[in-house]
C-alpha positions as semicolon CSV with decimal commas, in nm:
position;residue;x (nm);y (nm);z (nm)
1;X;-0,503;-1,954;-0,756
2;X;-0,450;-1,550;-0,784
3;X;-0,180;-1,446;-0,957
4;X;-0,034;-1,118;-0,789
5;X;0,162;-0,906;-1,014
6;X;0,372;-0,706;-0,738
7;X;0,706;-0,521;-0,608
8;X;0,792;-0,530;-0,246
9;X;0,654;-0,154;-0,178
10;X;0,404;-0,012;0,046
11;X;0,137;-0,051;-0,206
12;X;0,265;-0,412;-0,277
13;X;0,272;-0,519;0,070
14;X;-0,106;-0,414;0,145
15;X;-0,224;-0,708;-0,084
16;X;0,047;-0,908;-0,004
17;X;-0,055;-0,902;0,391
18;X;-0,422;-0,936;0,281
19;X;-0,350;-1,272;0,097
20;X;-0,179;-1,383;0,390
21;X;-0,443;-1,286;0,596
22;X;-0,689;-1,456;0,415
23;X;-0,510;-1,755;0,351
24;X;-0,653;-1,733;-0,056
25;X;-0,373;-1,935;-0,256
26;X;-0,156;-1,733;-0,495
27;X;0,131;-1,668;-0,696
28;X;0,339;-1,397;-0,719
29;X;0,489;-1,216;-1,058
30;X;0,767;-0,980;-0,968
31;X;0,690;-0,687;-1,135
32;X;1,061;-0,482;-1,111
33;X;0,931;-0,126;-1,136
34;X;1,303;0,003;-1,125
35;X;1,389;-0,158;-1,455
36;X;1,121;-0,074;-1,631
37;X;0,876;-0,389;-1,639
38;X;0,617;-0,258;-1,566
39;X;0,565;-0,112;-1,928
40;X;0,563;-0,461;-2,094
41;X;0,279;-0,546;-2,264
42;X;0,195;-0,842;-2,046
43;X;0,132;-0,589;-1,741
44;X;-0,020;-0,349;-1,959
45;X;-0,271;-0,610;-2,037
46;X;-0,400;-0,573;-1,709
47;X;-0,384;-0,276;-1,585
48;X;-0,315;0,079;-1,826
49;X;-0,218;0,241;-1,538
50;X;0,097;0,055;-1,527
51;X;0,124;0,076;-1,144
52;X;0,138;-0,198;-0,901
53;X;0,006;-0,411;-0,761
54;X;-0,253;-0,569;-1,027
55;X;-0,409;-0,944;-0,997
56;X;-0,579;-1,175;-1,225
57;X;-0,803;-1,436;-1,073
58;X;-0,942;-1,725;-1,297
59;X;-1,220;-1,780;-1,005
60;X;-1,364;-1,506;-0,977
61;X;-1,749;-1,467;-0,921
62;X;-1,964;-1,687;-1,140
63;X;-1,612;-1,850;-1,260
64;X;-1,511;-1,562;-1,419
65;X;-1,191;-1,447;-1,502
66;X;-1,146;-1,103;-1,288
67;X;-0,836;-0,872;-1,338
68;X;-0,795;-0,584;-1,090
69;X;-0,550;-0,307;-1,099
70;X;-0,566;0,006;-0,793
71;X;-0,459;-0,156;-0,446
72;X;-0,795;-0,059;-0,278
73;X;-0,991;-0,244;-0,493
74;X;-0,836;-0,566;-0,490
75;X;-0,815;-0,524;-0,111
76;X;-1,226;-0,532;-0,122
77;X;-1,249;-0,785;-0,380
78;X;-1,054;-1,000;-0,149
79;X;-1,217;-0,942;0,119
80;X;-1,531;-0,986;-0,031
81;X;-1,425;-1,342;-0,169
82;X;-1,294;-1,453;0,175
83;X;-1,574;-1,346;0,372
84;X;-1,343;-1,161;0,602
85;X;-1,135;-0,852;0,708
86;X;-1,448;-0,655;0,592
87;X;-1,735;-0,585;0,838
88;X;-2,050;-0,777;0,804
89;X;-2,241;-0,484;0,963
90;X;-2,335;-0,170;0,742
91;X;-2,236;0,078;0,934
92;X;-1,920;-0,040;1,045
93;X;-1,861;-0,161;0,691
94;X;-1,872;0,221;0,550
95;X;-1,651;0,312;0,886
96;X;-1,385;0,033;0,699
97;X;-1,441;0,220;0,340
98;X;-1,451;0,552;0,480
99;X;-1,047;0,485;0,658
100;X;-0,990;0,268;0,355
101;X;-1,004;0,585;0,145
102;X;-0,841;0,822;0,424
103;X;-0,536;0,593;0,294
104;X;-0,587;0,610;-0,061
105;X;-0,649;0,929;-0,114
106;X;-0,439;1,075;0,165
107;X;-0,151;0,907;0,341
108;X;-0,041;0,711;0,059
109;X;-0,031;1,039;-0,194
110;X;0,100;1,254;0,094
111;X;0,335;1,047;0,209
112;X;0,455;0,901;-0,118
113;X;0,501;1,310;-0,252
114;X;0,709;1,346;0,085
115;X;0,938;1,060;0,036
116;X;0,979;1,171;-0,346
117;X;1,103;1,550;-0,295
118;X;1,294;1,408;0,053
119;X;1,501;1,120;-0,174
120;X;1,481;1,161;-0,508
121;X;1,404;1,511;-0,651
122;X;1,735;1,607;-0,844
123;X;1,758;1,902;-0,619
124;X;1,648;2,040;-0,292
125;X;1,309;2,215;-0,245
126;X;1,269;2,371;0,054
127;X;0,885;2,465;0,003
128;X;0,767;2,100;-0,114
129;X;0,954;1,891;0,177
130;X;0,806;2,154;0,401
131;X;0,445;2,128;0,262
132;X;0,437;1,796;0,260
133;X;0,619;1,676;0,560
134;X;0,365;1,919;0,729
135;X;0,100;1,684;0,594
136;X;0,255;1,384;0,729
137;X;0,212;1,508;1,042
138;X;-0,131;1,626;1,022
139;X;-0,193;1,304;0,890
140;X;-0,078;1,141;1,205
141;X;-0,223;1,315;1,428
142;X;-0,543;1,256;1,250
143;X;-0,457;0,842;1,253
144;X;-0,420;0,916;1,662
145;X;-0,733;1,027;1,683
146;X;-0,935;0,776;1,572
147;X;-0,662;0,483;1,702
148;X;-0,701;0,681;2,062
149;X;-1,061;0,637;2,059
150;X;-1,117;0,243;1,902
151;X;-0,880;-0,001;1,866
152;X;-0,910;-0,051;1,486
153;X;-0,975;0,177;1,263
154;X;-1,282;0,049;1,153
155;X;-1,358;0,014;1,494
156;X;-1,407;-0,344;1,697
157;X;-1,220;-0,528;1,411
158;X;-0,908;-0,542;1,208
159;X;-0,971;-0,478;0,872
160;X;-0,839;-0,424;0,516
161;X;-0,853;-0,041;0,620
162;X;-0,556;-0,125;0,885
163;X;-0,360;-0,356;0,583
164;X;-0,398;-0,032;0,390
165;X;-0,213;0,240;0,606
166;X;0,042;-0,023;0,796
167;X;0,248;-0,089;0,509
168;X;0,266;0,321;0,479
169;X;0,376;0,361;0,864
170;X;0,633;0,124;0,812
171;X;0,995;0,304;0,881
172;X;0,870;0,643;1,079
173;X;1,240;0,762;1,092
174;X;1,242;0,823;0,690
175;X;0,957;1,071;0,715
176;X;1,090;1,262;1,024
177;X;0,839;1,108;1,282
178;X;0,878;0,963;1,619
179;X;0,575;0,710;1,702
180;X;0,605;0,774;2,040
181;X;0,475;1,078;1,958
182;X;0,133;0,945;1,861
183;X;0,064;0,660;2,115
184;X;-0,282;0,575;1,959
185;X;-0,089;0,532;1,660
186;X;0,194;0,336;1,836
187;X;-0,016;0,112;2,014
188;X;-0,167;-0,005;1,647
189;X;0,098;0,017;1,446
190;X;0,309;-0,252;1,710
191;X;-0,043;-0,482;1,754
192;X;-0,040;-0,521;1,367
193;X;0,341;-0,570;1,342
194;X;0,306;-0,863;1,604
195;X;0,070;-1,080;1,333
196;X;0,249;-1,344;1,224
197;X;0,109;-1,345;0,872
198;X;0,197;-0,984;0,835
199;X;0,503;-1,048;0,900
200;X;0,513;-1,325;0,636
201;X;0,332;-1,052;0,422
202;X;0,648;-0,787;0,425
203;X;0,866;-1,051;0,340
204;X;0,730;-1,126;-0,038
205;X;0,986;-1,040;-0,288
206;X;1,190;-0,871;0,035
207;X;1,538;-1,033;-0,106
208;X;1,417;-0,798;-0,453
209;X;1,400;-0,453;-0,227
210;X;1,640;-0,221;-0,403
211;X;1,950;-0,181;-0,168
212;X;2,112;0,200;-0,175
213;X;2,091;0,512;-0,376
214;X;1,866;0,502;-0,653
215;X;2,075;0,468;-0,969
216;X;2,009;0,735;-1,229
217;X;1,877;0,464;-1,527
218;X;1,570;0,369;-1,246
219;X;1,517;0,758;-1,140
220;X;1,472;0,744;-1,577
221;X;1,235;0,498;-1,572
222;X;1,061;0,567;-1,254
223;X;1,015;0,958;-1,232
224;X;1,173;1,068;-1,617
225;X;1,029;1,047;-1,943
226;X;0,971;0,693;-1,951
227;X;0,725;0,681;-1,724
228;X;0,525;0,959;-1,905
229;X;0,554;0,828;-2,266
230;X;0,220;0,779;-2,458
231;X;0,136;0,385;-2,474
């Protein structure tokens, strides 16, 4: 059994999907990142970066204990253990890595830094919605590319690099885009939405989804000097 420390946000919902893709047995700790919980000592115990989502698995390789913190590392180990979602062939395997990263390092950061100065900066700044909802875009067309040209974007298969950005794609409207305006993207984004155990992936901990503004104790804890005290 993994146990899944998680909250139901993009990040979250990449490993949830996985599981459920996988079909690997789990349990789920609700980590509420809005109160504050993921500073207890508990969490911190597994990962110092005190970011979800994190897992511990008591099988690991060898019957070792494993404990993972960074979303695109579980999403290998997982894959790894289940034998699936991650190419078998090398080449295609680094194709899965290489769009694996494209996520990490771009359209979760970029998109993540758009959402932040679009919903919950204290006050408007022109230059940083405009710099990075320019990236956004880039960063679409760049996901049309590659979706216009193979159907995955590993390639032939659906992988853990396609859990990765979905979650991210999820609700265009909220970063200004129109899907219809990247049909490669479209075409993926609705083929992955269709799989019935991503759907039951973006329902863990849904009925926990904050509802409304962001109340001024969670923008504390979440972007104020909470979040940046030595531990």
């Amino acid at each position: 059994m993994i146990e899944l420390w998680s909250w139901p946000t993009p990040n979250g919902h990449k490993v949830h999907i996985a599981l459920e893709e996988l079909e690997l047995p789990y349990r789920v700790v609700p980590v509420n990142i809005g109160a504050g919980e993921q500073f207890r000592p508990e969490f911190l115990a597994i990962t110092p970066n005190h970011r979800i989502p994190a897992i511990v698995d008591l099988d690991g390789p060898g019957g070792q204990r494993v404990q993972l913190f960074e979303s695109g590392a579980i999403l290998i180990y997982l894959a790894e253990k289940a034998g699936k979602l991650i190419p078998a062939d090398p080449v295609a395997r680094l194709a899965c890595l290489q769009w694996l990263m494209f996520q990490m390092g771009g359209v979760g950061p970029m998109f993540g830094q758009y959402g932040h100065f679009t919903n919950y900066a204290p006050e408007p700044i022109p230059y940083a919605r405009e710099r990075y909802g320019n990236e956004v875009k880039r960063l679409h067309r760049v996901l049309d590319k590659r979706l216009s040209e193979a159907e995955w974007l590993a390639g032939d298969e659906y992988s853990i690099a396609d859990i990765a950005t979905f979650p991210w794609l999820r609700n265009p409207e909220r970063r200004g885009i129109d899907l219809a305006d990247y049909p490669g993207v479209q075409r993926w984004f609705q083929a992955i939405a269709a799989r019935p155990a991503v759907q039951r992936g973006v329902e863990v901990l849904a009925d926990r989804q904050r509802q409304g503004p962001i109340s001024d104790a969670e923008r504390e804890v979440m972007f104020g000097k909470t979040q940046f005290t030595a531990r």
